[in-house]
PyMOL CGO cylinders between C-alpha atoms (Angstrom):
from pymol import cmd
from pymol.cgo import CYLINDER

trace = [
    CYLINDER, -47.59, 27.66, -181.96, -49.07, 24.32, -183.04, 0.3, 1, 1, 1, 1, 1, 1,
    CYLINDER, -49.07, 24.32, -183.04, -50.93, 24.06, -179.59, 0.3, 1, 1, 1, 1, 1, 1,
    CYLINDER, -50.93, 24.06, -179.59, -52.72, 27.02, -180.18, 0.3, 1, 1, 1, 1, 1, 1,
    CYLINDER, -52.72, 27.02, -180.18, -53.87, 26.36, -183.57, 0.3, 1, 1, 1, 1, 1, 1,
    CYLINDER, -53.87, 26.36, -183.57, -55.46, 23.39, -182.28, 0.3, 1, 1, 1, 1, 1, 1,
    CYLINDER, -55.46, 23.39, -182.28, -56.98, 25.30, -179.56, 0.3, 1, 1, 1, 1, 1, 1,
    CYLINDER, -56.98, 25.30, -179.56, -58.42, 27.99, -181.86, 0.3, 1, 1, 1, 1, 1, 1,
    CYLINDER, -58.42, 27.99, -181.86, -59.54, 25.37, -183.83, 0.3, 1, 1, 1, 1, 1, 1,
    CYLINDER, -59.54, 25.37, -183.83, -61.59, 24.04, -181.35, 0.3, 1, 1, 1, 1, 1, 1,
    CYLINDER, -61.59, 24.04, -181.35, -63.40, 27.22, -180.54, 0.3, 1, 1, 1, 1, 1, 1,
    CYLINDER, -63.40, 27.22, -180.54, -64.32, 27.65, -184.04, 0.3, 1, 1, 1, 1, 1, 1,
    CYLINDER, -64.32, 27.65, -184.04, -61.75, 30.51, -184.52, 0.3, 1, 1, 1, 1, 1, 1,
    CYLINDER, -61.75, 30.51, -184.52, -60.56, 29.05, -187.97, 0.3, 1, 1, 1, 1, 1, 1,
    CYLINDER, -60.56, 29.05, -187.97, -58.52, 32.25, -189.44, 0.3, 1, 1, 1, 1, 1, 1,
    CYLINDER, -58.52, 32.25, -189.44, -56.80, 32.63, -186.17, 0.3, 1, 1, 1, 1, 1, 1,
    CYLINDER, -56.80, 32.63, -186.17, -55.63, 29.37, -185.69, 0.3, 1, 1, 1, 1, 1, 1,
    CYLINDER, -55.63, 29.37, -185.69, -54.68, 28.95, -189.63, 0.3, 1, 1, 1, 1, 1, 1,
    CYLINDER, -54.68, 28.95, -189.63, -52.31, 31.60, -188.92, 0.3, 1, 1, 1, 1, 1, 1,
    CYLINDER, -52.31, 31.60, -188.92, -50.87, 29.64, -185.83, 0.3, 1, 1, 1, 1, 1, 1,
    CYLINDER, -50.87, 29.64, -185.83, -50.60, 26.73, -187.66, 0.3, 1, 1, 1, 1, 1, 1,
    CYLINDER, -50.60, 26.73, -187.66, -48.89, 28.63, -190.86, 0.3, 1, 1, 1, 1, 1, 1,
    CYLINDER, -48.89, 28.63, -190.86, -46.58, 30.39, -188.15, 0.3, 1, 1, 1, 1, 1, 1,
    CYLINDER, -46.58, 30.39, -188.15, -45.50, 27.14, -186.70, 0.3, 1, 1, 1, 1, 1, 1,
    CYLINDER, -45.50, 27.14, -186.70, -44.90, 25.23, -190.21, 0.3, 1, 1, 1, 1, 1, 1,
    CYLINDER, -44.90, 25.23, -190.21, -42.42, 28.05, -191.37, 0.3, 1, 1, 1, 1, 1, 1,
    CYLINDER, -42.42, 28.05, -191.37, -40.28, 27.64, -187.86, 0.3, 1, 1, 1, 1, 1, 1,
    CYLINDER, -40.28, 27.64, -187.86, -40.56, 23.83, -188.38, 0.3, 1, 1, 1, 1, 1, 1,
    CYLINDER, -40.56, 23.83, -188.38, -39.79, 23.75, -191.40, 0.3, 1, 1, 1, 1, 1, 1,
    CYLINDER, -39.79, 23.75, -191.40, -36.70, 26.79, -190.92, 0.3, 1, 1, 1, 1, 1, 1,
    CYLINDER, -36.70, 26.79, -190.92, -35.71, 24.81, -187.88, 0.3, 1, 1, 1, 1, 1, 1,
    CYLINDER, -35.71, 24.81, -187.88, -35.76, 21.08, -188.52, 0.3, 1, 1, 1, 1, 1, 1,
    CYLINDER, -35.76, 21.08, -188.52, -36.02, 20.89, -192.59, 0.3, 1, 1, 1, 1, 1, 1,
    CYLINDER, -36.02, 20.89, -192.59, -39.09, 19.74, -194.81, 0.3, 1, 1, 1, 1, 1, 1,
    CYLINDER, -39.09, 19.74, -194.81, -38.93, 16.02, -193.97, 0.3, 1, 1, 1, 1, 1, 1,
    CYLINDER, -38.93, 16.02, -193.97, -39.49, 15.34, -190.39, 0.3, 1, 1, 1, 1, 1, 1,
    CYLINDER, -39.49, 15.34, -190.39, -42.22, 14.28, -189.36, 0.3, 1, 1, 1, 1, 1, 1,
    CYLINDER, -42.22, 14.28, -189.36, -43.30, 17.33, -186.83, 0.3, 1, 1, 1, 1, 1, 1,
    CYLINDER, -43.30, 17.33, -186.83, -43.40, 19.08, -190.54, 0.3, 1, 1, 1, 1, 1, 1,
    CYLINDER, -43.40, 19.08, -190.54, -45.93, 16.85, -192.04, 0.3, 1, 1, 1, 1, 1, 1,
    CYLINDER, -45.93, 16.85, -192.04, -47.67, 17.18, -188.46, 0.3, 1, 1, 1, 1, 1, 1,
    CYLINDER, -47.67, 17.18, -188.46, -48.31, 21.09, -189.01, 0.3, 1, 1, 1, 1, 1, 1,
    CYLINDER, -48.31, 21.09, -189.01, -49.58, 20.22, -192.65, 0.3, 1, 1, 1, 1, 1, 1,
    CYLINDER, -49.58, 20.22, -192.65, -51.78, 17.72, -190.76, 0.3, 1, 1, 1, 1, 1, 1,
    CYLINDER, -51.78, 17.72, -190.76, -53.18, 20.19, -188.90, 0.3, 1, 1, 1, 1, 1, 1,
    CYLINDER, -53.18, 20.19, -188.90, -53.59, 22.29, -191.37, 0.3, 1, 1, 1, 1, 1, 1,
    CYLINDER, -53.59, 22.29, -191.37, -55.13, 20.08, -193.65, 0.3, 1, 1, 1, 1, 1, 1,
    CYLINDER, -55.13, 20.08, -193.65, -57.43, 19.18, -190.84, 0.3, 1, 1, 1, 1, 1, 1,
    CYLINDER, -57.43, 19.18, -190.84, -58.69, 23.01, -190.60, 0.3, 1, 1, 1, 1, 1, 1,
    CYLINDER, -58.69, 23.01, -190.60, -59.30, 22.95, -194.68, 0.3, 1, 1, 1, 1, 1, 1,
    CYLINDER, -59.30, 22.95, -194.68, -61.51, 20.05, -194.40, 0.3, 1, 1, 1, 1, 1, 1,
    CYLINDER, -61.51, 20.05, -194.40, -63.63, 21.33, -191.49, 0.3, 1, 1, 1, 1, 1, 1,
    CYLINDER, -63.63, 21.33, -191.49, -64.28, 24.62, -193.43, 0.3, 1, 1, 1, 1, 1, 1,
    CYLINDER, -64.28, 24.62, -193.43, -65.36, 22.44, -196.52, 0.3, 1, 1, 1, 1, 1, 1,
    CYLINDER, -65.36, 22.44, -196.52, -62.22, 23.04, -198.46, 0.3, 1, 1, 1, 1, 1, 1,
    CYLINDER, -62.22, 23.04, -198.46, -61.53, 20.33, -200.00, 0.3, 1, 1, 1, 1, 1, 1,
    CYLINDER, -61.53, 20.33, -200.00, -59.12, 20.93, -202.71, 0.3, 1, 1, 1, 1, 1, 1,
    CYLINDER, -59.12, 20.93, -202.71, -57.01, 22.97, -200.08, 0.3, 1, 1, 1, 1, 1, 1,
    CYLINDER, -57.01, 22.97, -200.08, -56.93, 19.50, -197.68, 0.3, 1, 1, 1, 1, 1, 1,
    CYLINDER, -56.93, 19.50, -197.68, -55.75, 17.46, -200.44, 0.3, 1, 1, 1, 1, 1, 1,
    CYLINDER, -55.75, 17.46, -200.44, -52.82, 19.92, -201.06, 0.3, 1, 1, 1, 1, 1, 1,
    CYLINDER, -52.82, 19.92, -201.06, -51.67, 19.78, -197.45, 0.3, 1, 1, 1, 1, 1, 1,
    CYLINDER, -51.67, 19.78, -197.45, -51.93, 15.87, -197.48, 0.3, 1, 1, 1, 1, 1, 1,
    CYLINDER, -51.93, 15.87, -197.48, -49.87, 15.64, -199.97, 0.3, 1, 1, 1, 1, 1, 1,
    CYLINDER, -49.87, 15.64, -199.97, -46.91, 17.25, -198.57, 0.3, 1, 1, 1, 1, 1, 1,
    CYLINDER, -46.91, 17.25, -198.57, -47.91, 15.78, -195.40, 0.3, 1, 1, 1, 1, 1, 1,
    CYLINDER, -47.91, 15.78, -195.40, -46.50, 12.53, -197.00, 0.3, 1, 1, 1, 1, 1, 1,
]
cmd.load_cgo(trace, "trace")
């Protein structure tokens, strides 16, 4: 799921790959629990999106529980 967030990402196909990324947060975080690290990885990514799109306050959120 995460790899094709980042792909959709990269062709500009922000919603899309949001809800990849979303999708594979919830199994990470279902599957392995909040605190690994492949968990702060998806709010990474996510993070990443918000700040491409301008979204500033939504990037800072996503850092934070990256950490």
């Amino acid at each position: 799921m995460c790899s094709i967030g980042i792909v959709l990402n990269e062709m500009a196909k922000h919603e899309k790959a949001l809800d990849s990324y979303n999708k594979s947060l919830e199994i990470r975080i279902r599957v392995l629990g909040h605190e690994h690290p492949l968990v702060a990885d998806s709010f990474y990514n996510i993070a990443s999106l918000h700040r491409k799109q301008g979204q500033h306050d939504l990037e800072a959120g996503c850092f934070r529980n990256a950490w």
